[in-house]
Backbone as CSV, one residue per row, in Angstrom:
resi,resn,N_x,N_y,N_z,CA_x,CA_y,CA_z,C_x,C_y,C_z
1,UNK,0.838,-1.183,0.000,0.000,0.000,0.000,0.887,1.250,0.000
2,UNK,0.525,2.401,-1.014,1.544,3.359,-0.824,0.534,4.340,0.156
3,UNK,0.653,5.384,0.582,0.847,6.408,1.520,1.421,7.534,1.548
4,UNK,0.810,9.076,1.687,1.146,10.057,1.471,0.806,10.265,2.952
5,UNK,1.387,10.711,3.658,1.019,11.624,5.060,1.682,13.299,4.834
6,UNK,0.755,14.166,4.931,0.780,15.595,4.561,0.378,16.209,6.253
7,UNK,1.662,16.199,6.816,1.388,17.211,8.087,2.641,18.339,8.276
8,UNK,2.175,19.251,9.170,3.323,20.420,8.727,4.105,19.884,10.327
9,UNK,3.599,19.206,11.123,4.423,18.997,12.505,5.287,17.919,12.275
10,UNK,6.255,18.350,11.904,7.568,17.408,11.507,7.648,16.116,12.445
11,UNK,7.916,16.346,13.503,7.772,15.380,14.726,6.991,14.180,14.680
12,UNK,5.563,14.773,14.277,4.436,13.527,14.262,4.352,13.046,12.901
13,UNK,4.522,13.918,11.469,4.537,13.009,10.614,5.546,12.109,10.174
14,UNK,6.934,12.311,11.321,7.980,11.027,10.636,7.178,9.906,11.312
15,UNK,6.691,10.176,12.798,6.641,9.067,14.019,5.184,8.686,13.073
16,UNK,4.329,9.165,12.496,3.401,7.891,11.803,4.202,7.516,10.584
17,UNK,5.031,8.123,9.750,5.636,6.975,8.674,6.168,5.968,8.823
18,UNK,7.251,6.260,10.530,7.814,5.220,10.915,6.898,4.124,11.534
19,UNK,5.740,4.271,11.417,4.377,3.292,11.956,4.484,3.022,11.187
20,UNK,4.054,3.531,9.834,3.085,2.850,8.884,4.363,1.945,8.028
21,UNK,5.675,2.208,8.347,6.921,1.606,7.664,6.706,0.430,8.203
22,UNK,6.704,0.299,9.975,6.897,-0.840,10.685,6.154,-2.334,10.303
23,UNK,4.929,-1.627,9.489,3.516,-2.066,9.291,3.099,-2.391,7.530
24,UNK,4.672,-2.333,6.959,4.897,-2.752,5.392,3.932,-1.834,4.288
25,UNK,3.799,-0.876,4.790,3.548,0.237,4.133,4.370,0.807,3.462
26,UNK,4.073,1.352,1.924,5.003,2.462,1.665,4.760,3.849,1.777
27,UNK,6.017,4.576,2.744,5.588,5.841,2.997,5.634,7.373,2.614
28,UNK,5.510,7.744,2.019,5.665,9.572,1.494,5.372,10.357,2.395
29,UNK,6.441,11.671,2.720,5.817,12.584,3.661,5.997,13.776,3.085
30,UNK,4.913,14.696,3.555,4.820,16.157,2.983,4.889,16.636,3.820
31,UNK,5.410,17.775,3.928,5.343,18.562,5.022,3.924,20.774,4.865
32,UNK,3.893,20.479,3.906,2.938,21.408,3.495,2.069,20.972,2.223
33,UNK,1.326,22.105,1.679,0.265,21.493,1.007,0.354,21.702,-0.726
34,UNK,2.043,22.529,-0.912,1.956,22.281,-2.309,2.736,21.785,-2.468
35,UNK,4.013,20.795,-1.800,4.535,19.420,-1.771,4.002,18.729,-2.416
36,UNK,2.687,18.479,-0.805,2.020,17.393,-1.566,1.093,17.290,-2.827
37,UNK,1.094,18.045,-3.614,-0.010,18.766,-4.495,0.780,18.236,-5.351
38,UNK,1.886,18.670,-5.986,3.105,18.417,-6.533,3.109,16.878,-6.946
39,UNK,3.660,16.086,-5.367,3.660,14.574,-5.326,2.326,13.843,-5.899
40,UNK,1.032,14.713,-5.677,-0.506,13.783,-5.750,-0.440,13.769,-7.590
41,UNK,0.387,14.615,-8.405,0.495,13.999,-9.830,1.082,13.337,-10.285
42,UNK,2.212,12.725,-9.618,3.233,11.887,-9.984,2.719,10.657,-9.245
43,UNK,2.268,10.238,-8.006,2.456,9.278,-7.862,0.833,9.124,-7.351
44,UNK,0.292,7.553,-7.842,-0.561,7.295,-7.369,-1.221,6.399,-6.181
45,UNK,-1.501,7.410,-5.248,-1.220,6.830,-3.675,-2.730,5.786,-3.565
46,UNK,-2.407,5.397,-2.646,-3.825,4.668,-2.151,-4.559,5.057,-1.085
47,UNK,-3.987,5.761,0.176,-4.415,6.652,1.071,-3.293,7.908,1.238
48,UNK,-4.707,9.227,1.587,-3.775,10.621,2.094,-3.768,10.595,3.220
49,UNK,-2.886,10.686,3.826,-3.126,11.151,5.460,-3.418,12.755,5.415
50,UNK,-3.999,13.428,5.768,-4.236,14.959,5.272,-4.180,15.454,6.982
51,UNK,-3.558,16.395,6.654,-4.251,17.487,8.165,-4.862,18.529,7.722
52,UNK,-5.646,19.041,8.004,-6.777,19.764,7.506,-5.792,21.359,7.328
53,UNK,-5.070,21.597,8.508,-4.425,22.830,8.683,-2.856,23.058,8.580
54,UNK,-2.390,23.087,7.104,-0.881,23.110,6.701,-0.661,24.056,6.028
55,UNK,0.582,24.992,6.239,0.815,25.921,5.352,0.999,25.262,3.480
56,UNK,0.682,26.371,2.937,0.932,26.152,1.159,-0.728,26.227,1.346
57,UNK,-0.752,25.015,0.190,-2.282,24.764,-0.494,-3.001,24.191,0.320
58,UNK,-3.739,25.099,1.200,-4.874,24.657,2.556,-4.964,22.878,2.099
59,UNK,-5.595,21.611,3.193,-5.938,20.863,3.650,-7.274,20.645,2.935
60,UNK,-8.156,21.730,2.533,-9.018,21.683,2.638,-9.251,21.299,0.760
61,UNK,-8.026,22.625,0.415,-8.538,22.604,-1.236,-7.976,21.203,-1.937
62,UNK,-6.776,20.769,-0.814,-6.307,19.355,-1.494,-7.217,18.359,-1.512
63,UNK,-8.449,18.533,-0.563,-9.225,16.817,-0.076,-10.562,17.520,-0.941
64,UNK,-10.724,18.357,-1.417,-11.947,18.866,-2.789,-10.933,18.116,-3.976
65,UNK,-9.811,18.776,-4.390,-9.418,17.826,-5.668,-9.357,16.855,-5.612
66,UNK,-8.664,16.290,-4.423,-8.618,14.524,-4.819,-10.241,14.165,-4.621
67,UNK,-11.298,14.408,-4.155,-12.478,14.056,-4.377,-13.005,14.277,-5.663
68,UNK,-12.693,15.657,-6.382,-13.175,15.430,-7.754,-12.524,14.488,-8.928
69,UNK,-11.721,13.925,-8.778,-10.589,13.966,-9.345,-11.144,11.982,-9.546
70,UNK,-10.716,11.757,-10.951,-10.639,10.493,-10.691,-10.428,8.898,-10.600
71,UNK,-9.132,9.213,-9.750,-8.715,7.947,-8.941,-9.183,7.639,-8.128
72,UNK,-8.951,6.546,-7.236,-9.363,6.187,-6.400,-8.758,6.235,-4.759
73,UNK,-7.758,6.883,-4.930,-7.247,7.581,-3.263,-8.127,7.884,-2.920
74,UNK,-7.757,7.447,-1.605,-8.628,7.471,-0.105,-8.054,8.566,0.500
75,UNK,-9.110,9.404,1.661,-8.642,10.645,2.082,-8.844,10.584,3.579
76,UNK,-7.833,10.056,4.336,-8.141,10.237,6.021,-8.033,11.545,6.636
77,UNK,-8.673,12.854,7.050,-8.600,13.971,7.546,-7.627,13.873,8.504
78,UNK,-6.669,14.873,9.460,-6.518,14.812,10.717,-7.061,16.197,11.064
79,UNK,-7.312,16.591,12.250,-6.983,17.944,13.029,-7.233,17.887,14.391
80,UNK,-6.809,19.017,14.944,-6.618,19.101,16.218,-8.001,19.240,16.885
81,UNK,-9.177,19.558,16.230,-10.530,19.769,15.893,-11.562,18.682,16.220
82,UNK,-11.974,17.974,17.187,-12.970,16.867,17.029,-13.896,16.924,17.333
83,UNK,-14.541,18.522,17.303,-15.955,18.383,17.251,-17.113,17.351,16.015
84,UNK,-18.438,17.913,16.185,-18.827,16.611,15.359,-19.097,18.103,14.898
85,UNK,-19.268,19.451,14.529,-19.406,20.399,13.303,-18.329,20.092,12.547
86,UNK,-16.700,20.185,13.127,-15.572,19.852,12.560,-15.525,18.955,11.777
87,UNK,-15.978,17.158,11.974,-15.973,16.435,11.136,-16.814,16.334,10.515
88,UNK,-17.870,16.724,10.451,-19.178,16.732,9.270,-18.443,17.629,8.238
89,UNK,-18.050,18.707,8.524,-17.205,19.492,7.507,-16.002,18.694,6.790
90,UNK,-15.332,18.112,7.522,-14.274,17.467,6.935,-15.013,16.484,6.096
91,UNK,-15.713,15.998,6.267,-16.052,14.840,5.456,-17.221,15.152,4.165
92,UNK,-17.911,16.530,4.312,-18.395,17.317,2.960,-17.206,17.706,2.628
93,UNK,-16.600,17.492,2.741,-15.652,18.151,1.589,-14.681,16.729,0.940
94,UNK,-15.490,15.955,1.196,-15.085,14.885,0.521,-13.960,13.566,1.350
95,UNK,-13.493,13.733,2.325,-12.844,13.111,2.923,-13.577,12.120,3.235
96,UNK,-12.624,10.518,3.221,-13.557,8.958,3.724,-13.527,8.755,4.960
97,UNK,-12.167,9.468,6.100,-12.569,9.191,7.172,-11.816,10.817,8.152
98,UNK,-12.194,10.533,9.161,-11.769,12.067,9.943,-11.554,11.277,11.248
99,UNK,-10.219,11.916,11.359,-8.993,11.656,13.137,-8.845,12.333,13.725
100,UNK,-9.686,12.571,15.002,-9.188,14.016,15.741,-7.911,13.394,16.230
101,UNK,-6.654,14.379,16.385,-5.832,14.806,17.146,-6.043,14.891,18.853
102,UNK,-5.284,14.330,19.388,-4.058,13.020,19.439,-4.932,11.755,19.481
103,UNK,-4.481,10.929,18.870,-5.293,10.267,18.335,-4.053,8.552,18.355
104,UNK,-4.418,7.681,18.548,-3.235,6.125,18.971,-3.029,5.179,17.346
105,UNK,-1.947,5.353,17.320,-1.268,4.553,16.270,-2.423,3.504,15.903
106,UNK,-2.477,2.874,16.924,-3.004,1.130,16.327,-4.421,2.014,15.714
107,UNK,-5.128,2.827,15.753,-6.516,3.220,15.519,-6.113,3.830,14.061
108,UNK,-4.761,4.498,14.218,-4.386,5.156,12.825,-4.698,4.067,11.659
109,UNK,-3.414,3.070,12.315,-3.315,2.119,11.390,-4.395,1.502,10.904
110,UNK,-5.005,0.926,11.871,-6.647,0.490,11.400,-7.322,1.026,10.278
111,UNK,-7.504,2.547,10.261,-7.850,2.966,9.645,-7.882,3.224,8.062
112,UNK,-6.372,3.509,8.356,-5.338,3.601,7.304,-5.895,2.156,6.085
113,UNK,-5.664,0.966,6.807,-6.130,-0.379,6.402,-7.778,-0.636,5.658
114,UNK,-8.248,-0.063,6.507,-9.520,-0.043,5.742,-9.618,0.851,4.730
115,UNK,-9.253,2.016,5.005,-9.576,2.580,3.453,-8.706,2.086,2.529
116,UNK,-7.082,1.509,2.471,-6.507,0.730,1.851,-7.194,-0.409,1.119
117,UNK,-8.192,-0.953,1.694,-9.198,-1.981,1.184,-10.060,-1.239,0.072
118,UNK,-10.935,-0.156,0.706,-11.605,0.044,-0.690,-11.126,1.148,-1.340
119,UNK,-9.434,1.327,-1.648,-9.093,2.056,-2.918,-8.782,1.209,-4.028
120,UNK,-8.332,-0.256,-3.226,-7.793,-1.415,-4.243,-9.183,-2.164,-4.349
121,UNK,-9.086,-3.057,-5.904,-10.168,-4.033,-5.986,-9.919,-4.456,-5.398
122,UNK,-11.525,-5.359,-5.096,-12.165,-6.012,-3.752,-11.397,-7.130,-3.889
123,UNK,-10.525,-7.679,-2.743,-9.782,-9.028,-1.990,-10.494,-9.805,-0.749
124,UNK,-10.221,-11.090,-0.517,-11.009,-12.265,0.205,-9.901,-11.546,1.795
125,UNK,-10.658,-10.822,2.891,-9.704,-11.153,4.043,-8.479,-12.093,4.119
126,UNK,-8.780,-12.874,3.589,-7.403,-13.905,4.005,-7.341,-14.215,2.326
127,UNK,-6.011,-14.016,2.317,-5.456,-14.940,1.095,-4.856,-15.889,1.001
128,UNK,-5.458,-16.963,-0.101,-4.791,-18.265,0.285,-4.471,-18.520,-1.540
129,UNK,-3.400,-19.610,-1.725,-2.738,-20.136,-2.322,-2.569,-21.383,-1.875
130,UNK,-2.893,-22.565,-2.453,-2.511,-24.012,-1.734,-2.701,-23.541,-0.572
131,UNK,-1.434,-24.095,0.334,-1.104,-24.398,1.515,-0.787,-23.276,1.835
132,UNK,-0.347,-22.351,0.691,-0.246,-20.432,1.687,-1.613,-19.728,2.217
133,UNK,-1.175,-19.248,3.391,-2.313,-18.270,3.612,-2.007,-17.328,4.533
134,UNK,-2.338,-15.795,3.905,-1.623,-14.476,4.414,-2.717,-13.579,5.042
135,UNK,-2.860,-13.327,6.112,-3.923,-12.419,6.920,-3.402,-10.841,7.293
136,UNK,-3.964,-10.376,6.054,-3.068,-8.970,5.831,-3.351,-7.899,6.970
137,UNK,-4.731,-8.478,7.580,-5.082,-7.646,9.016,-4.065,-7.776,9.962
138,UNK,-3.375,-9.572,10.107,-2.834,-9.663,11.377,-1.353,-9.743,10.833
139,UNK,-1.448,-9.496,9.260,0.485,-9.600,9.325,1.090,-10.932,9.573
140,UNK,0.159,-11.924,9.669,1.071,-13.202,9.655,0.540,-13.692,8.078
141,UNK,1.605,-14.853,7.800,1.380,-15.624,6.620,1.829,-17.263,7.315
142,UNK,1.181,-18.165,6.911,1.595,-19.241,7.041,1.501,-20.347,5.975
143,UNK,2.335,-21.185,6.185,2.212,-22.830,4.757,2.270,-23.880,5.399
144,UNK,1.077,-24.825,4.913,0.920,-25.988,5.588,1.018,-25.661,7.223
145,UNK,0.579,-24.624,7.697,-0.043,-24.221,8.981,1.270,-23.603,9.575
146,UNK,2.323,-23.439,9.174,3.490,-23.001,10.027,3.606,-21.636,9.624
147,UNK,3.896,-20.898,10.895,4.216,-19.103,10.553,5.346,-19.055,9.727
148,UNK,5.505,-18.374,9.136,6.458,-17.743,7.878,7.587,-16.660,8.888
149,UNK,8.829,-16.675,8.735,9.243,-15.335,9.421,9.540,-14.462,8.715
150,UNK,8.443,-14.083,8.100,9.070,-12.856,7.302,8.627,-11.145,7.581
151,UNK,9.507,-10.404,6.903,9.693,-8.924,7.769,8.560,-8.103,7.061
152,UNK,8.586,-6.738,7.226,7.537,-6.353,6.656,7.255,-6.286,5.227
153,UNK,8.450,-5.561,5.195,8.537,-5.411,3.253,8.399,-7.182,2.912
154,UNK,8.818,-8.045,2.817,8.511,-9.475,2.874,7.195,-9.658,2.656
155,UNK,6.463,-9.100,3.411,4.643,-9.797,4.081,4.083,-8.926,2.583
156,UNK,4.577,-7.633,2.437,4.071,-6.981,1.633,4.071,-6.876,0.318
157,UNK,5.343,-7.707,-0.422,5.546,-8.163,-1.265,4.469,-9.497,-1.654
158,UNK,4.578,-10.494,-0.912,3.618,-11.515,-0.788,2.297,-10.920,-1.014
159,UNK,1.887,-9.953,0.027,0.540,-9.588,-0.262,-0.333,-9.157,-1.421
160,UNK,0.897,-8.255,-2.363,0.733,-7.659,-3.335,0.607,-8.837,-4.203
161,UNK,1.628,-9.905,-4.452,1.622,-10.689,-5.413,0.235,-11.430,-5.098
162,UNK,-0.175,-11.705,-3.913,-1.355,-13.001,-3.816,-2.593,-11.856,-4.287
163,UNK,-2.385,-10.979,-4.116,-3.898,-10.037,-4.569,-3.610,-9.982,-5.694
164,UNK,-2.514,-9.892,-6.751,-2.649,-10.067,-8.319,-3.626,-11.334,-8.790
165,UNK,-3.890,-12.375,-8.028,-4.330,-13.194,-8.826,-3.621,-13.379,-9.927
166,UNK,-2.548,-13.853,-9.539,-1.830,-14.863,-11.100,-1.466,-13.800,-11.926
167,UNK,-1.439,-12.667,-11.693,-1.340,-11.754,-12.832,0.328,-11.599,-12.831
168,UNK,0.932,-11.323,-13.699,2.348,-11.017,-13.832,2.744,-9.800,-13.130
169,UNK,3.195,-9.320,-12.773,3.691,-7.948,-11.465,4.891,-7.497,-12.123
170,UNK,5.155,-6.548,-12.948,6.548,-6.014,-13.159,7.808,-5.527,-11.863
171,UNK,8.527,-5.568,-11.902,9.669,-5.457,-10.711,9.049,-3.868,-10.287
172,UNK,9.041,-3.190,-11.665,9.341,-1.413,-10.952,7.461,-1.523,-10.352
173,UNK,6.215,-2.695,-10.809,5.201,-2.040,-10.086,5.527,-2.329,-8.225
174,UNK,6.220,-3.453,-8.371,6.596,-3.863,-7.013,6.892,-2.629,-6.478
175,UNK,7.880,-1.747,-7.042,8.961,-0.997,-6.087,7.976,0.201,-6.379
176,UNK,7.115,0.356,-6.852,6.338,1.778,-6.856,4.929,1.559,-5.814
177,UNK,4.474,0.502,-5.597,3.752,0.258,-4.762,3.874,-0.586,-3.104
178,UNK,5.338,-1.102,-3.323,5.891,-1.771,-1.712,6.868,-0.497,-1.259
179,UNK,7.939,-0.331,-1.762,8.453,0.700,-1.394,8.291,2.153,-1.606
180,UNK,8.840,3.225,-0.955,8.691,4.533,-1.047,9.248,5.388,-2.097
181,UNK,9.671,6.603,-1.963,10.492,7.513,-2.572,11.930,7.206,-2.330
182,UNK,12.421,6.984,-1.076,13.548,6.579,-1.213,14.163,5.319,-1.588
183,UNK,13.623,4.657,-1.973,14.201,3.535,-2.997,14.952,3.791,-4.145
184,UNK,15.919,3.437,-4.517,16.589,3.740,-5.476,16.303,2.744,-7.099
185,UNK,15.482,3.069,-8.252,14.875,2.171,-9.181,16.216,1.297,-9.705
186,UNK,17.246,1.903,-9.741,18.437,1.153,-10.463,19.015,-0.093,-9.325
187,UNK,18.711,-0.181,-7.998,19.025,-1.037,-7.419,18.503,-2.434,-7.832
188,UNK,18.736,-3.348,-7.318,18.364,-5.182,-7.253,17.519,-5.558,-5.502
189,UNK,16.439,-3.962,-5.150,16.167,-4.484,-3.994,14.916,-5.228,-4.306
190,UNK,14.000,-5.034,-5.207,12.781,-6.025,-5.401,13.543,-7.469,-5.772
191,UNK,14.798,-7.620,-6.506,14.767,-9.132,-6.712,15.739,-10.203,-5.436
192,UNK,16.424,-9.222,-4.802,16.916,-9.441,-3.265,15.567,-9.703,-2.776
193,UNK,14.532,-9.061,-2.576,13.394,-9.497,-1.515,12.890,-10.891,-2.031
194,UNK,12.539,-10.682,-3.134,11.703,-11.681,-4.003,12.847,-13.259,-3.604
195,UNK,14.338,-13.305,-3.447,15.008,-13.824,-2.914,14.775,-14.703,-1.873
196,UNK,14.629,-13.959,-0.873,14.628,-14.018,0.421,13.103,-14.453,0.769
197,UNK,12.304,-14.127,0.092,10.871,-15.145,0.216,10.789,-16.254,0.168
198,UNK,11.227,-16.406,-1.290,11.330,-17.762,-1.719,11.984,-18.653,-0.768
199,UNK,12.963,-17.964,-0.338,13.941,-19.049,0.551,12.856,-19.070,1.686
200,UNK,12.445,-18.509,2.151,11.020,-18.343,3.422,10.157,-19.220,3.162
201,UNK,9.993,-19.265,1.903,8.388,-19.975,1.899,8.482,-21.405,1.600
202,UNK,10.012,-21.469,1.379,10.171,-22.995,1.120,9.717,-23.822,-0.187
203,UNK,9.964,-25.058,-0.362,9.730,-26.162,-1.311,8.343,-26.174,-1.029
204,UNK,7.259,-26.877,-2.188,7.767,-26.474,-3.674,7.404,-24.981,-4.015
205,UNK,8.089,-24.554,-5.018,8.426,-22.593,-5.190,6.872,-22.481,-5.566
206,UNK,6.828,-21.288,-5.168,5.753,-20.624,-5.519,5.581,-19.265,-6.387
207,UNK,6.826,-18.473,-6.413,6.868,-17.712,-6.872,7.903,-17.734,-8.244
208,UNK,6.856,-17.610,-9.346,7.514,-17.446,-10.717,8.448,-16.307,-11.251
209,UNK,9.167,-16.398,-11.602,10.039,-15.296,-12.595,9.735,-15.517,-14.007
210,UNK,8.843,-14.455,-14.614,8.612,-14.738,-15.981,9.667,-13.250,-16.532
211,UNK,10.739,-14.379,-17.217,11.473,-13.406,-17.829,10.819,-11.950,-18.234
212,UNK,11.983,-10.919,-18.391,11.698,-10.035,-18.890,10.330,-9.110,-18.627
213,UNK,9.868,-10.124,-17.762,8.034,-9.055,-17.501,7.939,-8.940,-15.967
214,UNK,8.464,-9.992,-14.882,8.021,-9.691,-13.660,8.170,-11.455,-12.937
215,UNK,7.235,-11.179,-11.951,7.178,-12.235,-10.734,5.773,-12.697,-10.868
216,UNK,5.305,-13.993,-10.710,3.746,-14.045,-10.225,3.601,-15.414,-9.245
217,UNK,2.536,-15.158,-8.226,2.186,-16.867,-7.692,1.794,-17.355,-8.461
């Protein structure tokens, strides 16, 4: 899942990227609102983290475009604001969900997760393959009933591939949708991971290399 978090309090928007990192997310951070304005044409996120109140291009006029606009990014509000006038407003103006400030990681994340669900086509809670099966709520994967130890970027790679349905996955969609901005495209880190699965998931392979086009289960 990629991820834009747009807050101007430096402090709190590394400490949720570094959540949503922990949690095999990929993360983007803005720190004002024509950053992220900038970033919302180049890359196509799956959830905004928005704060309603950032210097540049108000909070407000960013979560009207991405509502008219159309892709399918998801728009989580924040503000310091939790009245219920506050969020009725936030959410006419197009936003899917609204976080008052201060507000607990695990609820972020939650959140974050569900609207992650309905920006992507619709997936079965649990994904299974044979004897694989990956519970993207709880972050475990297991085969033939045994936990998998794998890390986040790992779980998330897997996840992505088992929601293709068989479809072929090019390396750079991997690295534009598991990893962030700071990934470097000329590196070998999608076929290092893709590596290190395989060796995880054990006999017999599951994951294909179709020359020249990508990876698929």
């Amino acid at each position: 899942m990629r991820v834009l978090v747009v807050e101007d309090q430096a402090e709190l928007a590394d400490s949720v990227a570094r959540v949503l990192r922990r949690e095999g997310m990929a993360v983007d951070v803005s720190y004002d609102g024509d950053d992220a304005h900038e970033r919302l044409f180049v890359v196509d996120y799956d959830v905004v983290v928005l704060d309603r109140d950032i210097p540049g291009m108000h909070g407000d006029d960013l979560c009207r475009e991405l509502a008219a606009g159309a892709r399918r990014t998801r728009v989580l509000m924040l503000t310091a604001s939790g009245t219920i006038a506050d969020r009725v407003a936030g959410l006419s103006l197009g936003a899917d969900d609204y976080l008052p400030k201060p507000f607990a990681f695990a609820e972020l994340v939650a959140r974050i997760r569900a609207l992650g669900r309905r920006a992507a086509p619709p997936t079965p809670p649990i994904l299974v393959h044979g004897d694989l099966r990956l519970d993207p709520a709880g972050r475990v994967a297991t085969r033939a009933g045994m936990r998998l130890p794998l890390t986040p970027k790992e779980l998330a790679v897997l996840e992505y591939l088992l929601a293709a349905g068989g479809r072929v996955v090019p390396a750079e969609e991997l690295l534009e949708r598991v990893w962030d901005e700071e990934a470097d495209p000329f590196t070998t880190t999608v076929k290092a991971t893709i590596n290190r699965l395989r060796s995880k998931l054990g006999p017999p392979p599951l994951i294909e290399t179709v020359p020249r086009v990508g990876y698929r289960i």
